[in-house]
C-alpha positions as CSV (number, residue, x, y, z in Angstrom):
1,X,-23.1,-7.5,-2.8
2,X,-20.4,-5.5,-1.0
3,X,-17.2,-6.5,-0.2
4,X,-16.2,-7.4,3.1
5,X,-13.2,-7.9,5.7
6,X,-12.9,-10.4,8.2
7,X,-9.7,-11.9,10.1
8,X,-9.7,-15.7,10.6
9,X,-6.8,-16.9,12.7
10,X,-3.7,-16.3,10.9
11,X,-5.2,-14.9,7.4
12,X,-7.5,-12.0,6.1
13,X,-10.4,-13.1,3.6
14,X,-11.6,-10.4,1.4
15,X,-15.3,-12.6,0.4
16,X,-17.4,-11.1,-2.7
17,X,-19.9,-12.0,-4.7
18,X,-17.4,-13.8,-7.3
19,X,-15.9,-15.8,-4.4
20,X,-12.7,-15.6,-2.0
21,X,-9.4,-14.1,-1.9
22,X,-7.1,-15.4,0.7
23,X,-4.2,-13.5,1.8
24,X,-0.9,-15.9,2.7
25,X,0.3,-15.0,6.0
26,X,3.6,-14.1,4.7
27,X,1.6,-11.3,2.9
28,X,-0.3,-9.5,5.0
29,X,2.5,-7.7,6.6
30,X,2.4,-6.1,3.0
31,X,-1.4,-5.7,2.8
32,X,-4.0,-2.9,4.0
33,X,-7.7,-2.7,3.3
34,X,-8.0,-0.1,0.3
35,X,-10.7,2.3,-0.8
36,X,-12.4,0.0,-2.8
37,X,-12.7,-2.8,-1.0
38,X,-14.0,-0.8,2.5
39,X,-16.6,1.1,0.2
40,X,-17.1,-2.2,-1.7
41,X,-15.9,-1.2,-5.4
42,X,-15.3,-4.8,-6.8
43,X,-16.9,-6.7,-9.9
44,X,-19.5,-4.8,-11.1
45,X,-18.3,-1.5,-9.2
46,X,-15.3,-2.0,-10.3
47,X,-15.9,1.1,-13.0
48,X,-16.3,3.2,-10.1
49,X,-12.8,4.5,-9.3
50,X,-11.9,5.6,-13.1
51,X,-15.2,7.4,-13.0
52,X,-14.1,9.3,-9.8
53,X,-10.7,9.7,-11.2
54,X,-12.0,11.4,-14.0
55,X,-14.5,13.9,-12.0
56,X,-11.2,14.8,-10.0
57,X,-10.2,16.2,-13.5
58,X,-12.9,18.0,-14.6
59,X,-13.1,19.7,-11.1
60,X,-9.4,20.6,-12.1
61,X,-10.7,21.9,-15.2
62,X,-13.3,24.2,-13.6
63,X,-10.9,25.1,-11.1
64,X,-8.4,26.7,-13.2
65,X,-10.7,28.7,-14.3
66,X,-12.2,30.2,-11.1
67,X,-8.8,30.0,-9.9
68,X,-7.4,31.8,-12.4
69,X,-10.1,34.4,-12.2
70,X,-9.6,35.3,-8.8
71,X,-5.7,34.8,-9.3
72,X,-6.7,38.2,-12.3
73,X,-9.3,39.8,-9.8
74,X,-7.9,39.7,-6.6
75,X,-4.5,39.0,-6.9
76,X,-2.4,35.4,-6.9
77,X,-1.6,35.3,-3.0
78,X,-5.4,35.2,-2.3
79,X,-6.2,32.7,-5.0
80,X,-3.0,30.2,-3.7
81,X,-4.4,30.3,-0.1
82,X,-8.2,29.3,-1.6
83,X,-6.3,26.8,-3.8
84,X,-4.8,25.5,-0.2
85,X,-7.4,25.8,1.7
86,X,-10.0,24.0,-0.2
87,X,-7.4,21.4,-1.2
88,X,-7.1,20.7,2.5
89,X,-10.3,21.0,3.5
90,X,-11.2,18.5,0.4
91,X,-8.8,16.6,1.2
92,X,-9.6,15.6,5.1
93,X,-13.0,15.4,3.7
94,X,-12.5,12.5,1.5
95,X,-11.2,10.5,4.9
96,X,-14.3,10.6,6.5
97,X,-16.7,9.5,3.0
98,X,-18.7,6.7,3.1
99,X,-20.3,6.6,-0.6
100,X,-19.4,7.1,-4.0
101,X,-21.1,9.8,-4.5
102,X,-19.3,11.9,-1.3
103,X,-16.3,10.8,-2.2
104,X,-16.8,11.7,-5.7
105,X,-17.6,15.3,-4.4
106,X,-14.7,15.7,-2.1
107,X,-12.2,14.2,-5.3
108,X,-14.0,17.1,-7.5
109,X,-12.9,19.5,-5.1
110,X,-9.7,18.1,-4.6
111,X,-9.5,18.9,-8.3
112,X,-10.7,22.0,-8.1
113,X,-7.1,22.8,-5.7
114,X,-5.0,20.4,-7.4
115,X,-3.5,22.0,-9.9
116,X,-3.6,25.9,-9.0
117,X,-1.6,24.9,-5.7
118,X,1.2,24.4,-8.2
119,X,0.3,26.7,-10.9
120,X,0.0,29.7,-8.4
121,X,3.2,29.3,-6.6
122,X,5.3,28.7,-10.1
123,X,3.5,31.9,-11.2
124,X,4.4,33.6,-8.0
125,X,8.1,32.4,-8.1
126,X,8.7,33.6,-12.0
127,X,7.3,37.1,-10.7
128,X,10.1,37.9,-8.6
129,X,12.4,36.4,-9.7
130,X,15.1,38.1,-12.6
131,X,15.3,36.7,-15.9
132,X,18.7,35.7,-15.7
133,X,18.0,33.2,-13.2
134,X,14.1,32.8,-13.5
135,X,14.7,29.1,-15.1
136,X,16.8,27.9,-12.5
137,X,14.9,29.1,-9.3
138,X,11.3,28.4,-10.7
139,X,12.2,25.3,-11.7
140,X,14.8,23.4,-9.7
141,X,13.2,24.2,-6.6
142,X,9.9,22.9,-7.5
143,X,11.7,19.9,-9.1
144,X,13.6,19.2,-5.9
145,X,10.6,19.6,-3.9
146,X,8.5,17.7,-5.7
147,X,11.1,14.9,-6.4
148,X,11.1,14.9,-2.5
149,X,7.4,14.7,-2.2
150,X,6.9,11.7,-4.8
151,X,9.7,9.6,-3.2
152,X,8.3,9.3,0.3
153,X,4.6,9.5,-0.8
154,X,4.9,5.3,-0.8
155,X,6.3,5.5,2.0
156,X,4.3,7.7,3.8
157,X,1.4,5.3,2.8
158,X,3.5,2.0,3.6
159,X,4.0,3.3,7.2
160,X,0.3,4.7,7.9
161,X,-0.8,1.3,6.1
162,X,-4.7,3.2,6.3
163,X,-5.9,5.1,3.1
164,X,-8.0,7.5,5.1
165,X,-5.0,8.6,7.4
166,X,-3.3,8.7,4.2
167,X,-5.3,11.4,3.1
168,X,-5.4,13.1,6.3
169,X,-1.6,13.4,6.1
170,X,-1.0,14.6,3.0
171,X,-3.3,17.6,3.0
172,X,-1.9,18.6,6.3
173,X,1.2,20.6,3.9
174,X,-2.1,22.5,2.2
175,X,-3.2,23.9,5.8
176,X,0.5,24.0,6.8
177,X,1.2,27.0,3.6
178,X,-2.2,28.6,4.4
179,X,-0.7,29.5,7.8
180,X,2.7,30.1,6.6
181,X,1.4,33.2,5.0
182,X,-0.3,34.8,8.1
């Protein structure tokens, strides 16, 4: 039996086949439906999300490998704007899934872009840069950028309190680099 979401008066009851949750009121300001309860991953689904986690890293597997193939062929700029592109793309997808199985797919391909966003830009970065201050530019500026990025993720997700919009919003920088480049 799924999961399911109801409001009654002043609390939200998340009922499964185990039984009820009840949310205190003083709570809910704090609480949001997730992933896995809207697409009903609980007690015996509850496996569901480490096996989608872990097809999100194989599809980063096989993505550095077709990445880095086309980064050899056809040169790193075209490669980072595929990485982008079907990180975004990927990325908006998983918003609108409604099964494990699509949302599986979309994480894969999420995967696919994770990783060769980064790798290609660092890459990029170390090739014009001098070796006297290679270390310092590759690295702090990814550090500082990505320090950025991890700090106001929670928040980010605190604000939009909706994991779908959540994902919406962060692949929006993905699409945002694509057309930086035109």
């Amino acid at each position: 039996m799924e999961a399911t979401y109801r409001t009654h008066r002043d609390q939200r009851k998340i009922a499964n086949k185990d039984g009820n949750l009840i949310i205190p009121p003083s709570l809910m300001r704090l609480w949001h439906p997730s992933f896995l309860l809207q697409l009903g991953w609980v007690c015996q689904y509850d496996a569901l999300p480490t096996i989608a986690q872990s097809i999100f890293f194989i599809g980063a597997i096989f993505g550095g490998l077709i990445f880095g193939w086309v980064a050899d062929q056809y040169g790193r700029i075209p490669a980072l704007l595929g990485a982008n592109l079907m990180g975004f793309l990927a990325g908006v997808a998983t918003a609108f899934t409604g099964s494990f199985w699509q949302f599986t797919l979309c994480r894969f391909f999420v995967g696919f872009a994770f990783d060769n966003c980064f790798t290609m830009m660092y890459i990029l970065v170390l090739e014009y840069v001098g070796p006297k201050r290679m270390t310092f530019v590759a690295n702090m500026s990814i550090a500082i950028f990505f320090t950025f990025a991890t700090c106001i993720l929670p928040w980010i997700a605190y604000y939009l309190a909706d994991w779908r919009m959540t994902c919406i919003v962060t692949s929006v920088p993905l699409v945002l680099a694509v057309g930086s480049h035109g």
